[in-house]
KESE-104515 format. One record per residue (C-alpha): residue in three letters; x, y, z. Coordinates in steps of 0.1 Angstrom, whole numbers, plus 5000, padded with zeros to 4 digits. Example, Ala and Ser with C-alpha at 12.3 -4.5 7.8 and 13.67 -1.06 7.14 Angstrom:
residues 2
Ala512349555078Ser513749895071
This chain:
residues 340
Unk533994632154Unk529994662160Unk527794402168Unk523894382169Unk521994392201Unk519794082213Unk522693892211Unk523394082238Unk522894422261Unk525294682275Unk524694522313Unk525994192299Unk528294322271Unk531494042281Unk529193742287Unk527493772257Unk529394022236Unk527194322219Unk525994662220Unk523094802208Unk522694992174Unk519695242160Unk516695042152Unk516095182120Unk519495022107Unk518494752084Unk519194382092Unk518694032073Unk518093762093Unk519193432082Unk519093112103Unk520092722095Unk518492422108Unk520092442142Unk519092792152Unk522792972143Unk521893312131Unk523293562105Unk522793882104Unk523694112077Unk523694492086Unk523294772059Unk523995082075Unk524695412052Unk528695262042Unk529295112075Unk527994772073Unk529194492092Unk527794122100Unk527493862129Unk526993532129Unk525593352164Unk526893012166Unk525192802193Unk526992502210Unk525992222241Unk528892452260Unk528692762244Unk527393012223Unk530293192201Unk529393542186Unk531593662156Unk530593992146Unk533394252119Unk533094482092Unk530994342065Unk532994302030Unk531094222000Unk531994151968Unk529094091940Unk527093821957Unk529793721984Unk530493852019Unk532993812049Unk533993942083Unk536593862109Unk536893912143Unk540493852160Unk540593672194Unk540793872222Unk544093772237Unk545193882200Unk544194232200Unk545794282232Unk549294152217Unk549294342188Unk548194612165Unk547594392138Unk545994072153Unk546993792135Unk544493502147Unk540693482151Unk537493352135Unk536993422100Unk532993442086Unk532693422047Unk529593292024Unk527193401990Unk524293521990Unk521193361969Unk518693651967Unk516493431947Unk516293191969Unk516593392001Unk519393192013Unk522793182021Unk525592952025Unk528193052048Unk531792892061Unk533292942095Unk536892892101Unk539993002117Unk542993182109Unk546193192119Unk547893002141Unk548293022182Unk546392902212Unk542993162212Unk541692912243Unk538092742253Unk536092982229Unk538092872200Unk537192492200Unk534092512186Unk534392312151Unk535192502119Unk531692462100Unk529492552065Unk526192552064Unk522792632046Unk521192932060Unk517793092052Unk516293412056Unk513693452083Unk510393672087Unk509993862117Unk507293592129Unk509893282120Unk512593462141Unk510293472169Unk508993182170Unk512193032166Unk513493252195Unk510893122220Unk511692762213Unk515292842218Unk514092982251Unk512592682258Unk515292452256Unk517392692276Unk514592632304Unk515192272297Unk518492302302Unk518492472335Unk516392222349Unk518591902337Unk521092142359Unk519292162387Unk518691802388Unk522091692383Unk523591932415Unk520791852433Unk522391702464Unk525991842465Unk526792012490Unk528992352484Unk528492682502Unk529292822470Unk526692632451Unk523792672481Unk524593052476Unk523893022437Unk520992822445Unk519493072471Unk519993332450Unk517893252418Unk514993472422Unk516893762422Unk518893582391Unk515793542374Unk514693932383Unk518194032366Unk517593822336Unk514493972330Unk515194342334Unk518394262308Unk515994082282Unk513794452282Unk516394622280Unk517494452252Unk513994452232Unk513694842239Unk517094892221Unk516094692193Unk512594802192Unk511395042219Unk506995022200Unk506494712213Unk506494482240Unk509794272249Unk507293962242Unk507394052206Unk511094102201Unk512893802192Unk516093932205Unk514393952241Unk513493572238Unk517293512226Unk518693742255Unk516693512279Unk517893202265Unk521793242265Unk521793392299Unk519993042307Unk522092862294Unk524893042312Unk523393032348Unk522992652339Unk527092652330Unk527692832366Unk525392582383Unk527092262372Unk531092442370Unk530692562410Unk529392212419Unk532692072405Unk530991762393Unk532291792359Unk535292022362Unk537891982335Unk541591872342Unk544092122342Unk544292462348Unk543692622311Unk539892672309Unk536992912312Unk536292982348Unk532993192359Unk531893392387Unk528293442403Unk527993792392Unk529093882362Unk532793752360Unk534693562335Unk538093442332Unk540193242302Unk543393042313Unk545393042286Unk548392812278Unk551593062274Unk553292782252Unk557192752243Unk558692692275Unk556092852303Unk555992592325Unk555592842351Unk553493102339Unk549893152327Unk548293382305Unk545193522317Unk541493692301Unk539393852330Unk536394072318Unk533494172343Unk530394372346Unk529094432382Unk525794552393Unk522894712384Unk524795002370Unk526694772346Unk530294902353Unk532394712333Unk536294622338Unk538894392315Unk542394312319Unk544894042298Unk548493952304Unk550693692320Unk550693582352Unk553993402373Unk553393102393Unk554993192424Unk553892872444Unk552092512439Unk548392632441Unk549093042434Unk549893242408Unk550793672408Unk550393912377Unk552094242382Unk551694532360Unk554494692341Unk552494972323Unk553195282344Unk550495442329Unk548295282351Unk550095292386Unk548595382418Unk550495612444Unk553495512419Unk552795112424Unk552194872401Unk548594702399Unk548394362411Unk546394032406Unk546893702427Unk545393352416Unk544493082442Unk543792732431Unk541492532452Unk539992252437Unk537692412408Unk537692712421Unk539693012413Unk540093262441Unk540793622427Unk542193892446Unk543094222431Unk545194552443Unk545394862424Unk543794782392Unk541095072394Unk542695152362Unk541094822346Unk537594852354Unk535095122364Unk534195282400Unk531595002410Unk533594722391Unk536194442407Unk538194132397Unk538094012430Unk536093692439Unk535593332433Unk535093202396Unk534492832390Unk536292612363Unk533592582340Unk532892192315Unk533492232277
């Protein structure tokens, strides 16, 4: 599976899901009325496609090995839960459309196959829509306003926290400059991947970079105030420095068990970690995952995770699970149950 950069950068690759490709490699651009983008990449046999798919909670990238067949296309890409459960994932999001070279357009259907619970990311309406190609000036432009509603967004955040009072939250708050310092150095890097002549400014994937980590940061600001924290435990919870997690529902009879996503990337150096499975619940308010592939013991133990609930928080503690992320990489922390 390959994905383009812009909609995201090697230093953010689980928030935002991509890694960069050669420049050169040509791309069409198509967009709808909304601002959801396809992109259809032609590169020497290996082509493949993404579609960017924006959402009030979300934005859900879909990216697979383009198939074409006279003036139709489609790519899949299987959850992730799925690919962890079995060689041949059998659920996902499915990406299929025509192409109208004469009228530079294209109409294109999203759905889902298969059945089985894939969690928050797979809620996001099955759709078709109207899509048209864009110039390099268009995509900009339209990139920059996108920007600017992020903005918008942040500050409707802001507002709407302003007043609680959480340690958590005043730490989030405090630390925004050096936020804003990060989002900025990932935005360059992302416009000198896709096109290292000129200046991040110019590159509409810079201005797109910008706006979903916005959006993000405004996500973390409003889930670790816990003024609109979802029942239940099942949801998407986020940390303040690079952490997700997906609570999953185990179904058919696991009353007492939970299955878990937990993908990171830590620091300046971007070290990355990822982990799925099941986890027990071996009290009210905790829940323990341990390891059973001995592949990946330390000192001939298994690796552990541990789960705390407290209110809308999610307390993460970790032991010997080196093997699931890199040196400067950790589960461990506090993540915050984050609104649909």
């Amino acid at each position: 599976m390959r994905v383009l950069p812009g909609l995201a950068t090697v230093a953010c690759l689980w928030c935002l899901g991509a890694v960069p490709h050669a420049a050169a490699v040509p791309v069409q651009h198509y967009m709808d009325a909304a601002g959801n983008e396809l992109q259809l990449v032609e590169d020497g046999g290996a082509d493949f496609g993404t579609l960017r798919v924006i959402t009030p909670s979300r934005t859900l990238f879909i990216s697979g090995d383009l198939v074409k067949e006279r003036d139709g296309f489609s790519f899949a890409m299987p959850d992730e839960a799925a690919r962890n459960e079995a060689e041949e994932p059998d659920r996902g999001w499915k990406v299929s459309g025509t192409v109208d070279s004469a009228r530079n357009s294209a109409r294109v259907k999203l759905e889902r196959y298969g059945e089985g619970n894939g969690g928050p990311g797979t809620r996001v309406p099955p759709s078709r829509g109207l899509y048209h190609r864009v110039k390099p000036a268009e995509r900009l432009r339209r990139a920059r306003e996108e920007n600017e509603r992020a903005e918008e967004s942040l500050v409707s955040a802001r507002e709407r926290v302003r007043g609680v009072s959480h340690s958590g939250l005043k730490a989030i708050l405090e630390g925004e400059t050096s936020w804003r310092e990060e989002r900025e150095e990932i935005g360059r890097m992302v416009a000198e991947s896709v096109d290292e002549k000129r200046a991040p400014a110019e590159v509409p994937d810079y201005w797109q970079t910008l706006a979903e980590l916005g959006r993000l940061h405004a996500r973390l600001l409003i889930g670790a105030s816990g003024i609109q924290a979802p029942e239940g435990r099942f949801a998407e919870y986020m940390d303040d420095s690079g952490g997700m997690i997906v609570l999953l529902d185990p179904g058919q009879g696991g009353e007492r068990s939970l299955r878990f996503e937990i993908r990171v990337v830590r620091g300046p150096t971007a070290h990355t970690g990822s982990l799925v499975g099941t986890a027990q619940l071996i009290g009210p308010d905790l829940a323990e995952f341990v390891d059973e592939n001995e592949d990946a013991f330390q000192d001939g133990k298994p690796a552990i995770l541990r789960f705390r609930f407290r209110g809308h928080e999610l307390v993460v503690a970790g032991e010997r699970t080196g093997a699931y992320h890199g040196a400067r990489a950790f589960f461990d922390g506090t993540y915050y149950r984050l609104a649909e």
